[in-house]
C-alpha positions in Angstrom: -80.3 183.4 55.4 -83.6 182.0 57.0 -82.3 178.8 56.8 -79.0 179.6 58.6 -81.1 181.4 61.5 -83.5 177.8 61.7 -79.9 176.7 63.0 -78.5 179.5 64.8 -80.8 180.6 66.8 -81.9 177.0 68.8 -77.9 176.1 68.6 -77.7 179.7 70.7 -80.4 179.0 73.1 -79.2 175.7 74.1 -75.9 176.5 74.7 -76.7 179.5 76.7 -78.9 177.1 79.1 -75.8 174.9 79.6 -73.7 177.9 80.1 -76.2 179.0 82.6 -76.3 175.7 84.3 -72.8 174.8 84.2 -72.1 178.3 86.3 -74.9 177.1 89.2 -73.4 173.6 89.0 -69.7 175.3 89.5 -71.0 177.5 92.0 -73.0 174.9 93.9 -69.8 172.1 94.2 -68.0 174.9 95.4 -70.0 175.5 98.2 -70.0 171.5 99.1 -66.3 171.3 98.0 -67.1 169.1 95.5 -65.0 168.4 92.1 -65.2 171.9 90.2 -65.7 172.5 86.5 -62.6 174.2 85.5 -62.2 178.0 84.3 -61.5 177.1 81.2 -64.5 175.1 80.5 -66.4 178.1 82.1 -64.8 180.5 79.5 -64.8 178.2 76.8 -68.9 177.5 77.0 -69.1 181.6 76.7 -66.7 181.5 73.7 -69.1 179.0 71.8 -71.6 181.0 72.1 -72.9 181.1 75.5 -71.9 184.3 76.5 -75.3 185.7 77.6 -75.4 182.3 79.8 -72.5 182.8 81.4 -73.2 186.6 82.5 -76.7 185.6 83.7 -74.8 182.8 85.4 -72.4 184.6 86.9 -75.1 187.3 88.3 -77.5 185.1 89.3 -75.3 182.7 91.1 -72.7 185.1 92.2 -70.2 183.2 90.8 -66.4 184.1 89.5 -67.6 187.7 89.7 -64.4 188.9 91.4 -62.2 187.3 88.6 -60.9 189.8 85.8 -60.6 187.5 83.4 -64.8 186.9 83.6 -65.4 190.3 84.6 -64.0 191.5 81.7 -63.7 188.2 79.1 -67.9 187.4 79.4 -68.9 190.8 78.4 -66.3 191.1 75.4 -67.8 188.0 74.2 -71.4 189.0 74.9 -70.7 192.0 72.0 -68.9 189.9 69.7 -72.2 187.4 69.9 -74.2 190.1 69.2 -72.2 191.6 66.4 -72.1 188.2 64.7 -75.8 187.6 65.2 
């Protein structure tokens, strides 16, 4: 089990930081009308396991906060993280 964890756990914080970046990236082309990173990319880094990037992302950035499907998609994946952790 410890050994598992020595994986897990870094493999969680990085992609939570590139879920976190990838929303203020998103967020800041949209503003200069830039190229976007698609929805499903955004969705897809949560389902990896950046869940708790993607929330702090979307709160922090005020971004795809009005969509359902990350209103209610990010949080569902947040406790399945967490249940699988």
């Amino acid at each position: 089990m410890k050994g598992a964890l020595i994986l897990i756990i870094p493999y969680y914080i990085f992609i939570n930081i590139i879920a976190f970046a990838m929303y203020g990236a998103d967020k800041y082309f949209a503003k200069k009308d830039m190229w976007r990173i698609s929805e499903k990319a955004l969705l897809g880094v949560a389902v990896i396991g950046g869940a708790f990037g993607a929330f702090f992302g979307m709160e922090t950035f005020r971004h795809k906060t009005k969509h359902a499907k990350f209103k209610i998609l990010v949080p569902v994946l947040m406790a399945v993280h967490l249940a699988v952790l």
